[in-house]
N, C-alpha and C positions, 0 to 999 in steps of 0.2 A: 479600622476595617472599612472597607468601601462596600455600602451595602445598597444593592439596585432598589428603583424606586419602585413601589407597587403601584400598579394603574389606577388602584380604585381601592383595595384594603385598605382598612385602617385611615384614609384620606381623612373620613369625617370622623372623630372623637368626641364624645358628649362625654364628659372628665368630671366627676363626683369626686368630691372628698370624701364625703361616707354616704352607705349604702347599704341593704341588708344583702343583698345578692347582686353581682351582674347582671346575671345572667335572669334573675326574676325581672330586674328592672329592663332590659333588652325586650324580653317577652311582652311587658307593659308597652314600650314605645312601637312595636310591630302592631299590636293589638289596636293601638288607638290612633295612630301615623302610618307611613306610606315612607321607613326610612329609605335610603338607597343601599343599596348593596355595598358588603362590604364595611356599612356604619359599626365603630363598635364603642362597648360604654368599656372605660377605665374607671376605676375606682382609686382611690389614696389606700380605703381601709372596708371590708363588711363588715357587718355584724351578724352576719348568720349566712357567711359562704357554704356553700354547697358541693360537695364532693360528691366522686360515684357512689352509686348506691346507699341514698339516703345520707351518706355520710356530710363529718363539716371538715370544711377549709378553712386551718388557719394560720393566719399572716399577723405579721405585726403592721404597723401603717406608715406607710412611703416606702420600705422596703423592699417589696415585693412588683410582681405582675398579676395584678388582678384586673380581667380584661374579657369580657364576651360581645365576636366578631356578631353580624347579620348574616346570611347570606340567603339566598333563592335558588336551591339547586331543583328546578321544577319539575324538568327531565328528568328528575332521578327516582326510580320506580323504590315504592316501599319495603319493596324486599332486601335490597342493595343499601337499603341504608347506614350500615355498618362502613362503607366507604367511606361516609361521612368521618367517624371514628379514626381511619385508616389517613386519612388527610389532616386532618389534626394533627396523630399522634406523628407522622413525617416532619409537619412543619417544626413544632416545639422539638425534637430529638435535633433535628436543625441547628437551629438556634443552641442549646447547652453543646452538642459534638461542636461549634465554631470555637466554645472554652479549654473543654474541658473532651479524656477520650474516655474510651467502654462505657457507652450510651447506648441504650437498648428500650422498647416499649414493652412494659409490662402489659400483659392484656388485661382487660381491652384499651385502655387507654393511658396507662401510667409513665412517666419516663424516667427509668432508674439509670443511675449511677455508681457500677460496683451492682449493691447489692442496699442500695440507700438510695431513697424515692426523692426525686428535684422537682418535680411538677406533677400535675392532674387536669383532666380535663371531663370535661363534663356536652356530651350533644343533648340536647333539647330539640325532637322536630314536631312541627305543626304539619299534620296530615293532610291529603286534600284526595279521599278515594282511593287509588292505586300511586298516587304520586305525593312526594315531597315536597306541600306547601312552603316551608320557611324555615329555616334552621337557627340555634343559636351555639355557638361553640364556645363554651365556656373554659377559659385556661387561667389556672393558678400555676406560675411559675416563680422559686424561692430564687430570688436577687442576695440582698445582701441582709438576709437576714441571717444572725449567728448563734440563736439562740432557740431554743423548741420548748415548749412543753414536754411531760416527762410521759406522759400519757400516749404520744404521737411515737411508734416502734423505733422509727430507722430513715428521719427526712433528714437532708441536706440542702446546702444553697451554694450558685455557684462562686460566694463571698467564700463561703467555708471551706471549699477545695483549691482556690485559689491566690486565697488571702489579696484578693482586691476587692474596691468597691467599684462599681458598676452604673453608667446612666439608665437609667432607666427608657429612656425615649429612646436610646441607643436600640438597645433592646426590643423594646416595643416598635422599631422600623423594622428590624433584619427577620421577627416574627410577621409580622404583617406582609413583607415581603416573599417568607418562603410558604405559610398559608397560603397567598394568592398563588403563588407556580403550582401546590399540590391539588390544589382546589379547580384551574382550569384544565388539568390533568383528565379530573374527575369531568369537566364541564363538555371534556372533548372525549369523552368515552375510553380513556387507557385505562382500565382496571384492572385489566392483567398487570400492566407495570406497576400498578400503585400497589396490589396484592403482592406481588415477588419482592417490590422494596420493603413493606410491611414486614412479612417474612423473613425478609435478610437481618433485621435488627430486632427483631422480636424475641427478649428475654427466656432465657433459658432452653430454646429452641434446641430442639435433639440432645436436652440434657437429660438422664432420669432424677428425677425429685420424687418426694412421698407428697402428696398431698390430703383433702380432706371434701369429702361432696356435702351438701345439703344435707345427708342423712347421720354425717358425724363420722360417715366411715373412712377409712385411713386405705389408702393403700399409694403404691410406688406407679407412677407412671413417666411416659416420656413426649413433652409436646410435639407432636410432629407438623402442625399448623393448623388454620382454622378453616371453615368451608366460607361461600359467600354470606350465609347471613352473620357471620360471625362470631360462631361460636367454636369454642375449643376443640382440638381432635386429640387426643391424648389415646397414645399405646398403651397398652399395660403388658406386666411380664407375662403373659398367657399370649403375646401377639394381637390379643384382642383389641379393636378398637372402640372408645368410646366419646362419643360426642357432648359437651356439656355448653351448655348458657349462660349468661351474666347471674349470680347468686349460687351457682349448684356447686362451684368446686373453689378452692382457694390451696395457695401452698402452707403446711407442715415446715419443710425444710427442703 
């Protein structure tokens, strides 16, 4: 695959063998340094990766992409920061659709396969008043690992659908490479187009599913997409619609 250079993504690599987080350790080098944009840590292996919401990421070591970018989107108002989200989850869906097809982002940031989870991502932003100090984009994406834990519902890797094994730096260029296009997307103000791409491959879009809110209640809904800050819009069969946030609703089936 001939994969374009990125001007500035991924250039500089600070490469850990182990780590407890990327994405904790990114946050330390911004705190106490001045990296450049686009710097990002790789890791071999964590010891306490970090999934959405509170959850953990795990990898077996050299297997995988364990990998959190820098970036300074500083123009970008606190409100819109879910953008951020929306450029991630493009670039990674990228990268597995070059393997493997029916790729879709789970919201808010998951990228399934079928109906079996290949990767997670994780934003982290540093505030600064109305605007977005510094960002870290944290993505675990399953390489060639074949094997899971029993505890973890429904992961895959794209070893395990394709039955090859995979470079990894291979990888970690053509990722680095499609981050950087979605990201100056973001840097040049198209967020209509990043929202409508968003939406073209966003998991179970216009399907009806039951799902389950914060409150334990069950009921059948149909996603019909998110607003800007990024939360869910879901029909119900009454026509009604309801708006929900990151923790308040999950799918049933």
């Amino acid at each position: 695959m001939n994969i374009p250079d990125a001007l500035f993504t991924g250039k500089k690599i600070i490469h850990l063998t182990e780590t407890e987080s990327t994405n904790t350790y990114a946050m330390d080098v911004v705190a106490k340094t001045n990296p450049s944009e686009g710097t990002c840590v790789l890791a071999d292996y964590q010891t306490g990766g970090k999934g959405q919401i509170g959850r953990y990421w795990h990898s077996e070591a050299s297997k995988n992409i364990l990998v959190s970018y820098i970036f300074y989107p500083t123009t970008l108002q606190v409100q819109d920061q879910f953008y951020l989200n929306i450029v991630s989850g493009l670039a990674v869906k990228d990268v597995v659709a070059a393997y493997v097809p029916s790729v879709k982002i789970k919201w808010p940031n998951d990228i399934y396969v079928d109906d079996r989870k290949i990767a997670g991502i994780l934003v982290q932003n540093t505030l600064r008043e109305t605007n977005i100090k510094s960002t870290i984009i944290g993505i675990g994406l399953n390489v060639n690992q074949s094997i899971f834990p029993i505890d973890i519902p429904n992961p895959t890797s794209l070893s395990l659908l394709t039955d090859t094994l995979y470079d990894i730096q291979d990888l970690l260029a053509l990722l680095s490479s499609r981050l950087e296009f979605y990201y100056l997307k973001l840097k040049n103000g198209q967020l209509v187009t990043l929202m409508e791409a968003y939406l073209s491959h966003l998991y179970r879009k216009d399907e009806w599913a039951v799902f389950r809110d914060d409150k334990d209640y069950i009921f059948k809904g149909k996603i019909i997409g998110i607003d800007t800050q990024g939360r869910l819009k879901i029909e119900l069969e009454d026509d009604r619609l309801q708006v929900f946030g990151f923790r308040e609703i999950s799918f049933v089936f």
